[in-house]
PDB file of N, CA, C and O in Angstrom:
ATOM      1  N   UNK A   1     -88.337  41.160-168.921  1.00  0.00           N
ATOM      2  CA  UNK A   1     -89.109  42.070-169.742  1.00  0.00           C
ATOM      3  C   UNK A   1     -90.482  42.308-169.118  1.00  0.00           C
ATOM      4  O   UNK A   1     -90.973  43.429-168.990  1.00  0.00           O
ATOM      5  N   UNK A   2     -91.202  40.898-168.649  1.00  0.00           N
ATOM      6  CA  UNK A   2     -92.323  41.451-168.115  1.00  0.00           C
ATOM      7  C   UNK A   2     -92.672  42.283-166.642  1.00  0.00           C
ATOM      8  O   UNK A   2     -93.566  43.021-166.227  1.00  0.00           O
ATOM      9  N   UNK A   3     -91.326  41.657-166.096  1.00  0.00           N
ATOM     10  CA  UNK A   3     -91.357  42.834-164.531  1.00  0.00           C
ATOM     11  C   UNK A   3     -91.139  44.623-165.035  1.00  0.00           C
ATOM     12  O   UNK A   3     -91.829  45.539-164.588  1.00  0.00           O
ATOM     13  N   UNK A   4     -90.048  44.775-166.020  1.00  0.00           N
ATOM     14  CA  UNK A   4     -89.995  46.150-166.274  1.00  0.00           C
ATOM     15  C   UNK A   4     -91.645  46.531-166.938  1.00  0.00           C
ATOM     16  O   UNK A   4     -92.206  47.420-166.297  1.00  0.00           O
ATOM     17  N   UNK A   5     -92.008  46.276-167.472  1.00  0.00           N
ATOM     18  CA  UNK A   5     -93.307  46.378-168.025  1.00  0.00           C
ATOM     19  C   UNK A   5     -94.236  46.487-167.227  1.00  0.00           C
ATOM     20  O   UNK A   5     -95.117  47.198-167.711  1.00  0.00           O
ATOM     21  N   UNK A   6     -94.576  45.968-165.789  1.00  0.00           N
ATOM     22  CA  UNK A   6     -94.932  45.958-164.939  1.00  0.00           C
ATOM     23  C   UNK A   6     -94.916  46.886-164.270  1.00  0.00           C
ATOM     24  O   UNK A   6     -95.927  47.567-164.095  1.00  0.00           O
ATOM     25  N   UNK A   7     -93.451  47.224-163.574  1.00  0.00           N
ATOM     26  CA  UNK A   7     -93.218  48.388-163.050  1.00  0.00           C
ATOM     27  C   UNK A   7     -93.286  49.566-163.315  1.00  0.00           C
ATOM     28  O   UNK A   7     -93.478  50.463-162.494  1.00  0.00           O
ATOM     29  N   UNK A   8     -93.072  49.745-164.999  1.00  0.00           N
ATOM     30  CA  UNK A   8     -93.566  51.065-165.771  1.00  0.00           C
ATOM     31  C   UNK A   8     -94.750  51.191-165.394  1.00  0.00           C
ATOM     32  O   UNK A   8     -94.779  52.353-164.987  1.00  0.00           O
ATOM     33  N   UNK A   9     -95.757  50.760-165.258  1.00  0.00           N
ATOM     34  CA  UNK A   9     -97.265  50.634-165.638  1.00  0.00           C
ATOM     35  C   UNK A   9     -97.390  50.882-164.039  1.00  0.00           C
ATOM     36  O   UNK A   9     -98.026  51.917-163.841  1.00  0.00           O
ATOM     37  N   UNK A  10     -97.002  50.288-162.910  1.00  0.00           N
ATOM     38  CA  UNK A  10     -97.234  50.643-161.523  1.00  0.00           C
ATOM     39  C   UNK A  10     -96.640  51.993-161.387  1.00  0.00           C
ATOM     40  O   UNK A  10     -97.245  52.748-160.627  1.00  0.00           O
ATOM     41  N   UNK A  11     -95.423  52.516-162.054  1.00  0.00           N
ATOM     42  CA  UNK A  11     -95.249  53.689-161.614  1.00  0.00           C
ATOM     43  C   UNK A  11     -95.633  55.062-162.352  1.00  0.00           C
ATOM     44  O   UNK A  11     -95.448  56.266-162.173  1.00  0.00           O
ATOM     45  N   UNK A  12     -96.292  54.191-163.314  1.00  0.00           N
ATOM     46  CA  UNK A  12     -97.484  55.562-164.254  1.00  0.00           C
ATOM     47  C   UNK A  12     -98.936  55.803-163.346  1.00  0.00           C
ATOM     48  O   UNK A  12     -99.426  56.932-163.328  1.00  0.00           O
ATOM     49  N   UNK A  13     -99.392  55.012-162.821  1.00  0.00           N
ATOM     50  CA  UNK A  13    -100.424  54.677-162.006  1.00  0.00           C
ATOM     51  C   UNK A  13    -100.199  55.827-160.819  1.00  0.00           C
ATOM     52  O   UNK A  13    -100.882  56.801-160.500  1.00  0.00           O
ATOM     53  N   UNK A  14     -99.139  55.375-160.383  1.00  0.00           N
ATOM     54  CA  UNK A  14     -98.580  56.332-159.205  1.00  0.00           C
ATOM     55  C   UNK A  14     -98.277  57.665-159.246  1.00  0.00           C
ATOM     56  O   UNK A  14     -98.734  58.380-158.354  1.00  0.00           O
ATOM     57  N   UNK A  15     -97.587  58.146-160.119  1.00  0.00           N
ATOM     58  CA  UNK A  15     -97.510  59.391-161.211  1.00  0.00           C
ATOM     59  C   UNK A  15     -98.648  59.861-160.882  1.00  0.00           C
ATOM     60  O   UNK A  15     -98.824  60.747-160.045  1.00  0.00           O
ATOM     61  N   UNK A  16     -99.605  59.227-161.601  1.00  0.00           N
ATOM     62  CA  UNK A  16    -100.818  59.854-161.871  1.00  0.00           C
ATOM     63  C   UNK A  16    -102.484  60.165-160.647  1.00  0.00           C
ATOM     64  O   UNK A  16    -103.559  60.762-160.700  1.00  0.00           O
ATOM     65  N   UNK A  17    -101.937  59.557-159.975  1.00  0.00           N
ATOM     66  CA  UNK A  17    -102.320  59.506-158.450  1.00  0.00           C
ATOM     67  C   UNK A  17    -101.941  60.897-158.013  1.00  0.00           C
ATOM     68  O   UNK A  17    -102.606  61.904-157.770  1.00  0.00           O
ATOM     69  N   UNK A  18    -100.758  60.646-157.994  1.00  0.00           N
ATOM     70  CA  UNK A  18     -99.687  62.094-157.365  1.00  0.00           C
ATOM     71  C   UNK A  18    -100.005  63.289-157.861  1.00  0.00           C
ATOM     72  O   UNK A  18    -100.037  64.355-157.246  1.00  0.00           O
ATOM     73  N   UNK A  19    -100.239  63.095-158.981  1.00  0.00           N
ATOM     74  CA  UNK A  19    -100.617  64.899-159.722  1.00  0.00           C
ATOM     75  C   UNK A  19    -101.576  64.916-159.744  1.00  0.00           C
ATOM     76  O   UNK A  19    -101.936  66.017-160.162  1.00  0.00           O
ATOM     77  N   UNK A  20    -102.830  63.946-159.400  1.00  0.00           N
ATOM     78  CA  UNK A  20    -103.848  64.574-159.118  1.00  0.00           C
ATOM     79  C   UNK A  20    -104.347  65.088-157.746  1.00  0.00           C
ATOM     80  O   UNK A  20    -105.203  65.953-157.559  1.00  0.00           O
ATOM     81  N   UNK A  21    -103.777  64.516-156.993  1.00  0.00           N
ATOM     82  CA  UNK A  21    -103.752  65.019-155.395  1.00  0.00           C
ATOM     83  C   UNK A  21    -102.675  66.340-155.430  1.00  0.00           C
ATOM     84  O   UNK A  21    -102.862  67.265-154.640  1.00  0.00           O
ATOM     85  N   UNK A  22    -101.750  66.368-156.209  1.00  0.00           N
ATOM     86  CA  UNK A  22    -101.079  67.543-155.893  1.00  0.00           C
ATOM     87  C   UNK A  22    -101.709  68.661-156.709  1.00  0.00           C
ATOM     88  O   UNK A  22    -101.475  69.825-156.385  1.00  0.00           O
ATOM     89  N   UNK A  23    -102.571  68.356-157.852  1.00  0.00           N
ATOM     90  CA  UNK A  23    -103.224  69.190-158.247  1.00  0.00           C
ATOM     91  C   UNK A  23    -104.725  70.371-157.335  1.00  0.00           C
ATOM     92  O   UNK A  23    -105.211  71.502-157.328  1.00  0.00           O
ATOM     93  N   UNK A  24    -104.834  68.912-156.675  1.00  0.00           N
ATOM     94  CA  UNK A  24    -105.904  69.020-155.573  1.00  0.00           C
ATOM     95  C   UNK A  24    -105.670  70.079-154.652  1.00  0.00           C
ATOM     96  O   UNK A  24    -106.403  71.043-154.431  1.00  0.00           O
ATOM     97  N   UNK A  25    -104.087  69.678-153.911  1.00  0.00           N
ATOM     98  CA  UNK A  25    -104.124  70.349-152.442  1.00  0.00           C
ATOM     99  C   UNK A  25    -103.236  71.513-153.016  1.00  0.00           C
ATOM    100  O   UNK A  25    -102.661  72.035-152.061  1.00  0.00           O
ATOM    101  N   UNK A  26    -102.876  72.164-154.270  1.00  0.00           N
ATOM    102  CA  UNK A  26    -102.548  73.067-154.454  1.00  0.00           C
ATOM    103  C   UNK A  26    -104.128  74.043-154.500  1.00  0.00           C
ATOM    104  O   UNK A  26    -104.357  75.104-153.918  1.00  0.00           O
ATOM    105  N   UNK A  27    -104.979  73.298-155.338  1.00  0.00           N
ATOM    106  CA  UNK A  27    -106.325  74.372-155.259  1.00  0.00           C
ATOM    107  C   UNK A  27    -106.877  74.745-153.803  1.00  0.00           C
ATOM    108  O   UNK A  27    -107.630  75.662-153.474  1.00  0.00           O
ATOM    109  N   UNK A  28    -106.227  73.680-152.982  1.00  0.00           N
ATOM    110  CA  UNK A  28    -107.533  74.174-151.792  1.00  0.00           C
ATOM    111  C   UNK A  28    -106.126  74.801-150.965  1.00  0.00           C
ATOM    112  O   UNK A  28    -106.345  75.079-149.786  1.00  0.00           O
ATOM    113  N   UNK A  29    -104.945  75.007-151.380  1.00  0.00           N
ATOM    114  CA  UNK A  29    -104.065  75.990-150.786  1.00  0.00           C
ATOM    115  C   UNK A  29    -104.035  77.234-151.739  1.00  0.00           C
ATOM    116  O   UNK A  29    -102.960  77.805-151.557  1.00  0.00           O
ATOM    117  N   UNK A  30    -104.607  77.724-152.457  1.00  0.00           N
ATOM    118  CA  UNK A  30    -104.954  79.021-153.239  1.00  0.00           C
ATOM    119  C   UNK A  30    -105.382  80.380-152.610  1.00  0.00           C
ATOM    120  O   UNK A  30    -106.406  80.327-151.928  1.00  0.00           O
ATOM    121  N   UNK A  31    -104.828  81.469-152.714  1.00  0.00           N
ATOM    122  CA  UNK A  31    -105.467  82.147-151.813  1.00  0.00           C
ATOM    123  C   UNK A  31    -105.879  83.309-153.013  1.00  0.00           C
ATOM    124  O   UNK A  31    -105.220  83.632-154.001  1.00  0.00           O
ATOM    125  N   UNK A  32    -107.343  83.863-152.509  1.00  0.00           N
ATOM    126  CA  UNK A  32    -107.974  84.982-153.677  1.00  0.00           C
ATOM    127  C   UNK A  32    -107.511  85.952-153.281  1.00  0.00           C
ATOM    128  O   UNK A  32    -106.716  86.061-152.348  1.00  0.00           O
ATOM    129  N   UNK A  33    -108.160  87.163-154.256  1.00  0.00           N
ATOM    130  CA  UNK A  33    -107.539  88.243-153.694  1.00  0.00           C
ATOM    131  C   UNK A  33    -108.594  89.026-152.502  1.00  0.00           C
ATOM    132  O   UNK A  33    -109.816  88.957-152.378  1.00  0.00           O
ATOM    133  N   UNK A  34    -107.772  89.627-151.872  1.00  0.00           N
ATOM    134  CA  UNK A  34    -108.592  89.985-151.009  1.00  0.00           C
ATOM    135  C   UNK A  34    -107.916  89.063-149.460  1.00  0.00           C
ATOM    136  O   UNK A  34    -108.019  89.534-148.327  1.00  0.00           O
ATOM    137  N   UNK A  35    -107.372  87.958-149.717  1.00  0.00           N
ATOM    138  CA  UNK A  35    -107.357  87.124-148.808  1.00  0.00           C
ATOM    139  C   UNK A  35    -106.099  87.726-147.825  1.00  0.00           C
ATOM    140  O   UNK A  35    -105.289  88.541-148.265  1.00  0.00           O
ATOM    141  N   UNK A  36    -106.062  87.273-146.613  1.00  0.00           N
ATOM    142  CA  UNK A  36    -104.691  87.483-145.590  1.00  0.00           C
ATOM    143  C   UNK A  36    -104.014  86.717-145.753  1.00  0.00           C
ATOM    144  O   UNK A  36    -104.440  85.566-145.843  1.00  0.00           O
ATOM    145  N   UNK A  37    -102.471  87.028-145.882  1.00  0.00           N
ATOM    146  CA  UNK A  37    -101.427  85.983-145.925  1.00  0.00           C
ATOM    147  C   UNK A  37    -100.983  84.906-144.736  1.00  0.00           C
ATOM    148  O   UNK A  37    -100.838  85.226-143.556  1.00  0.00           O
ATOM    149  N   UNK A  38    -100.835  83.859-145.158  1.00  0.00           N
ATOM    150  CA  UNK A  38    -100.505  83.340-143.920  1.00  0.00           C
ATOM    151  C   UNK A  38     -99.119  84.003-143.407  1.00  0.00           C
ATOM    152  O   UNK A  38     -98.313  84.438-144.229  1.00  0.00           O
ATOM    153  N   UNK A  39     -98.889  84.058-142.099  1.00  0.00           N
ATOM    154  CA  UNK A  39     -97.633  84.130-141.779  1.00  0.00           C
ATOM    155  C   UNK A  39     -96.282  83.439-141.856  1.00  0.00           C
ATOM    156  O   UNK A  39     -96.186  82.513-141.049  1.00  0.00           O
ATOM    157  N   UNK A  40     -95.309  83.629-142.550  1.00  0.00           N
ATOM    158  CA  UNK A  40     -94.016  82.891-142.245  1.00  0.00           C
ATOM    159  C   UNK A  40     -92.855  83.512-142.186  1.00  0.00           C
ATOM    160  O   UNK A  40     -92.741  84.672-142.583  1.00  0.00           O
ATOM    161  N   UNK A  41     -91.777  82.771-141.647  1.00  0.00           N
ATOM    162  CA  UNK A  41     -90.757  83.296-141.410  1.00  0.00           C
ATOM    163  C   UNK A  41     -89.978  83.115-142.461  1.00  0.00           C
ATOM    164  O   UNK A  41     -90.486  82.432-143.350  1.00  0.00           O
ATOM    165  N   UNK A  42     -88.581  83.625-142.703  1.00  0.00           N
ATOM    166  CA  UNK A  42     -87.783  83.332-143.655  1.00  0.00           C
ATOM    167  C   UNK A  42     -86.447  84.208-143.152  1.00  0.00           C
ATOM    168  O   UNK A  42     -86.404  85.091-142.296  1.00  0.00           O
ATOM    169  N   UNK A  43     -85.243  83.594-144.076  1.00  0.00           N
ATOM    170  CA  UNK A  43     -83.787  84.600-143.944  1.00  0.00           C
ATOM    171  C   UNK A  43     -83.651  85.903-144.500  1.00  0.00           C
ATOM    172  O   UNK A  43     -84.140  85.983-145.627  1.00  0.00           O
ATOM    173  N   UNK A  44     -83.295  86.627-144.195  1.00  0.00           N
ATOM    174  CA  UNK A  44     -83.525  87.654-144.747  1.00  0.00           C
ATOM    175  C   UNK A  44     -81.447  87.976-145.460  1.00  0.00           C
ATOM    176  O   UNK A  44     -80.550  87.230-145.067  1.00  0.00           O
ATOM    177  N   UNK A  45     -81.293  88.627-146.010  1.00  0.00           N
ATOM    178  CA  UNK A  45     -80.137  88.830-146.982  1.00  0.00           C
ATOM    179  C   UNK A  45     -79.265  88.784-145.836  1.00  0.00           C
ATOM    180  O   UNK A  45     -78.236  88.109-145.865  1.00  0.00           O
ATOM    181  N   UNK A  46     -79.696  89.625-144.577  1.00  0.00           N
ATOM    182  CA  UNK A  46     -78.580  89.867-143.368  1.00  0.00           C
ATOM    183  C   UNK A  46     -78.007  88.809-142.915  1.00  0.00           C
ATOM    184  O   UNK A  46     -76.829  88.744-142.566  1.00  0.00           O
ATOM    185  N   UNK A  47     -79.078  87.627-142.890  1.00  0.00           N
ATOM    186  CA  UNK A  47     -78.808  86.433-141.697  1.00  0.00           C
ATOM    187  C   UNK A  47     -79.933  86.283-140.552  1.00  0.00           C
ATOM    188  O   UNK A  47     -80.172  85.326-139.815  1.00  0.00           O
ATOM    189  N   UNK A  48     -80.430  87.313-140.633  1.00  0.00           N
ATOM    190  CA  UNK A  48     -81.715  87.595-139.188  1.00  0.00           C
ATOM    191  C   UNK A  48     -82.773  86.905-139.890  1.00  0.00           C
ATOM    192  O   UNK A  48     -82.854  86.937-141.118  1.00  0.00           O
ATOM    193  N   UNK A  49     -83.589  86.282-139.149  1.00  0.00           N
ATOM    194  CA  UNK A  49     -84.932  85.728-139.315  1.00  0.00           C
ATOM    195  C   UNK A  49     -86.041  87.167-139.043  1.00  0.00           C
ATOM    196  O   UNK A  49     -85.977  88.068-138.206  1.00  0.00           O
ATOM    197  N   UNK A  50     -87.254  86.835-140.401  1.00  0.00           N
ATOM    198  CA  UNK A  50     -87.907  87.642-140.559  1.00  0.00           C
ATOM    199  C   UNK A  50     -89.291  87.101-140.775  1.00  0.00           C
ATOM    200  O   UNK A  50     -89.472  86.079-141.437  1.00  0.00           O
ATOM    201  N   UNK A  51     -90.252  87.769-140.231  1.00  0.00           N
ATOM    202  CA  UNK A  51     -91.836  87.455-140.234  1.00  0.00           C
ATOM    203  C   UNK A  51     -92.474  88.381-140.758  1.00  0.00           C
ATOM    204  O   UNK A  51     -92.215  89.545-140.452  1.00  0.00           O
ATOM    205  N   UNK A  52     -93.482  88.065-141.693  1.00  0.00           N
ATOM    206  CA  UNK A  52     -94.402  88.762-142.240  1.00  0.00           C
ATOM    207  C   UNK A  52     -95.443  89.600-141.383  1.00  0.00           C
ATOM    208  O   UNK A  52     -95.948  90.673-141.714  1.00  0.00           O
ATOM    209  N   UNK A  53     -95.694  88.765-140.015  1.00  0.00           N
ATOM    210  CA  UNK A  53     -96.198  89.293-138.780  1.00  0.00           C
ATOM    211  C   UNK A  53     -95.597  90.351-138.245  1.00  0.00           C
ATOM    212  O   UNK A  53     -96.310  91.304-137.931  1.00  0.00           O
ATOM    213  N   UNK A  54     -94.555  90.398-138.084  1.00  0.00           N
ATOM    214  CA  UNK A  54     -93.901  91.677-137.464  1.00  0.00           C
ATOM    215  C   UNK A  54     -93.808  92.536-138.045  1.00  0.00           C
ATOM    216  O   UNK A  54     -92.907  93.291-137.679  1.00  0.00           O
ATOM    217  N   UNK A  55     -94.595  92.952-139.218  1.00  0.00           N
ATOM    218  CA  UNK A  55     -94.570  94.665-140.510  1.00  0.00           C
ATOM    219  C   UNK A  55     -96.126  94.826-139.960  1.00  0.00           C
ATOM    220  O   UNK A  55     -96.408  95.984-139.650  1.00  0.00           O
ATOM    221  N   UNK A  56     -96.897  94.109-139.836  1.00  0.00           N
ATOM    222  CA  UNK A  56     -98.109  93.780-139.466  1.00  0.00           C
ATOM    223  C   UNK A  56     -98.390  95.717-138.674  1.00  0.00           C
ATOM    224  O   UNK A  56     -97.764  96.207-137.734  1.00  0.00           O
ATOM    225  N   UNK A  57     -99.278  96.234-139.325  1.00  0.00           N
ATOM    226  CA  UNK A  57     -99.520  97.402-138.647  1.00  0.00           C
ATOM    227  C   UNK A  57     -98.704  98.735-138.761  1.00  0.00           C
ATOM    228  O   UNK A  57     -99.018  99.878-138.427  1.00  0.00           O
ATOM    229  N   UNK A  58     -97.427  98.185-139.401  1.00  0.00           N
ATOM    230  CA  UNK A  58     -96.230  98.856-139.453  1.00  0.00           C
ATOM    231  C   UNK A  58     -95.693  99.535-140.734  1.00  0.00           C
ATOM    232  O   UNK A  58     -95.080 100.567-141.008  1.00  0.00           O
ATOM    233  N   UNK A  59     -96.227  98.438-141.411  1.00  0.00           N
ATOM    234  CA  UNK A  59     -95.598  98.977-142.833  1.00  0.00           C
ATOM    235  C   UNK A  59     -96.584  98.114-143.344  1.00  0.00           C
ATOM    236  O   UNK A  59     -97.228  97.229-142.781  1.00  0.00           O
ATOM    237  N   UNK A  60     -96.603  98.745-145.152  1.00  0.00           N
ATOM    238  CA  UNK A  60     -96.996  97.978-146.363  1.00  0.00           C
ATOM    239  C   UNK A  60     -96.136  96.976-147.105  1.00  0.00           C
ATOM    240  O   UNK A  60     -95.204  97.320-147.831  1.00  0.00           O
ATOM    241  N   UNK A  61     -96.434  95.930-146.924  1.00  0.00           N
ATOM    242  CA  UNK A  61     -95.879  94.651-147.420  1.00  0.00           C
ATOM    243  C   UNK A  61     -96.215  94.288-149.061  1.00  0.00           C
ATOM    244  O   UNK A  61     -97.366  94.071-149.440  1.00  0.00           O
ATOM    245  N   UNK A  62     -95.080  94.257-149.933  1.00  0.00           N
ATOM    246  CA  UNK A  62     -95.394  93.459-151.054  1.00  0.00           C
ATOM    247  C   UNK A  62     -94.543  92.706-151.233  1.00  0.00           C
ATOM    248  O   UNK A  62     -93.329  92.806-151.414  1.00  0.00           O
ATOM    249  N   UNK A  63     -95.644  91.447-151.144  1.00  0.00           N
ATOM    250  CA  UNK A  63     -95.402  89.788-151.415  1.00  0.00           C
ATOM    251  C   UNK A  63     -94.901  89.860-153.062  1.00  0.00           C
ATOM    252  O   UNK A  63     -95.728  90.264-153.880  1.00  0.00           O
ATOM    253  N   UNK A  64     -93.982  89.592-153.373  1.00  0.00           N
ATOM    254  CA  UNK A  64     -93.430  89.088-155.002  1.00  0.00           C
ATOM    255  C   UNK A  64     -92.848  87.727-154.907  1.00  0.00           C
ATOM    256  O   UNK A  64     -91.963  87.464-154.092  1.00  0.00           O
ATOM    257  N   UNK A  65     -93.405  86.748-155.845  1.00  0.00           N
ATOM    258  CA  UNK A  65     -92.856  85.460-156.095  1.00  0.00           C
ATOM    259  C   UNK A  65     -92.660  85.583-157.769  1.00  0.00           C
ATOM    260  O   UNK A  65     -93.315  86.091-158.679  1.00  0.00           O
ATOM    261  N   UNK A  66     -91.140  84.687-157.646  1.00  0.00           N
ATOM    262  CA  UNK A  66     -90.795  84.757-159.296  1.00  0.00           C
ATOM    263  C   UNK A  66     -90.449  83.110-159.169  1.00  0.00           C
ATOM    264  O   UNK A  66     -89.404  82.821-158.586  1.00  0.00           O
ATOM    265  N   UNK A  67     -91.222  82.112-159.651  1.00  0.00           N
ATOM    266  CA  UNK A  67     -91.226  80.770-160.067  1.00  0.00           C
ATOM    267  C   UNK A  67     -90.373  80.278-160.477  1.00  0.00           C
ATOM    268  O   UNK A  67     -89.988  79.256-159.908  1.00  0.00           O
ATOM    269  N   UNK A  68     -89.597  80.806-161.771  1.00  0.00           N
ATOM    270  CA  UNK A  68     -88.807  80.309-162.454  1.00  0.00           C
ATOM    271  C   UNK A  68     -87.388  80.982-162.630  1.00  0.00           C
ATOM    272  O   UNK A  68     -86.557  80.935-163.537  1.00  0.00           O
ATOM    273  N   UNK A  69     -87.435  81.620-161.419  1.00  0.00           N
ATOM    274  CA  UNK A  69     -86.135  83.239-161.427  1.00  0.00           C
ATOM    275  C   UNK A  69     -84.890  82.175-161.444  1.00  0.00           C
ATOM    276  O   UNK A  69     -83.966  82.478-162.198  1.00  0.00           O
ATOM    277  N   UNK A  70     -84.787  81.192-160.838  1.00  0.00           N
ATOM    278  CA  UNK A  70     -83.077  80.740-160.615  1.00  0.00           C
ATOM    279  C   UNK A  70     -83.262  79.382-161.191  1.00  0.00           C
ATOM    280  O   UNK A  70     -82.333  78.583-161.080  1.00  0.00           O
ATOM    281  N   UNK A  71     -84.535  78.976-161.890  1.00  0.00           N
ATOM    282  CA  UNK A  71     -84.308  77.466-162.366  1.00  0.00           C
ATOM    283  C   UNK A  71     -83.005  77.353-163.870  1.00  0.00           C
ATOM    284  O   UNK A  71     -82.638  78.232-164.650  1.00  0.00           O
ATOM    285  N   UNK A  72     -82.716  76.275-163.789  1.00  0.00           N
ATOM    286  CA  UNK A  72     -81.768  76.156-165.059  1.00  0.00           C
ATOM    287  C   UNK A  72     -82.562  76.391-166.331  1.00  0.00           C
ATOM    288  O   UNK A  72     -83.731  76.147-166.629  1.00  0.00           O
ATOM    289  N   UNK A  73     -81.673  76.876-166.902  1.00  0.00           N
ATOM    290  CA  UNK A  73     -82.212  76.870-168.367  1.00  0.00           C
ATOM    291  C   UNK A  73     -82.400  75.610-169.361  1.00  0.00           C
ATOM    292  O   UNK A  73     -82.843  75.780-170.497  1.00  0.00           O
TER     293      UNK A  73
END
């Protein structure tokens, strides 16, 4: 009883460590508006790899993120 009690309490500690650093390095990864996107690659529906860099000059890019589009209900 007293090790589980223990370990709850070490891994609330830890928990709480964690979300505050992840709270952290999400703010200082924030970008305002106005800001340039970083570049990345990704799959594209075809199979071909695609960069945000390569529309660069070319076309108008809109970035859309949907958070919660495919989580379970």
């Amino acid at each position: 009883m007293y090790n589980s009690r223990k370990l709850q309490k070490s891994l609330l500690f830890v928990s709480m460590i964690f979300a505050g650093l992840l709270g952290w390095a999400l703010d200082t990864m924030a970008l305002n508006i106005g800001d340039k996107a970083p570049d990345f690659k990704l799959t594209a529906t075809t199979g071909a790899k695609i960069s945000l860099s390569q529309f660069q000059g070319k076309k108008i890019v809109l970035l859309e993120f949907y958070g919660a589009d495919f989580s379970p209900v």
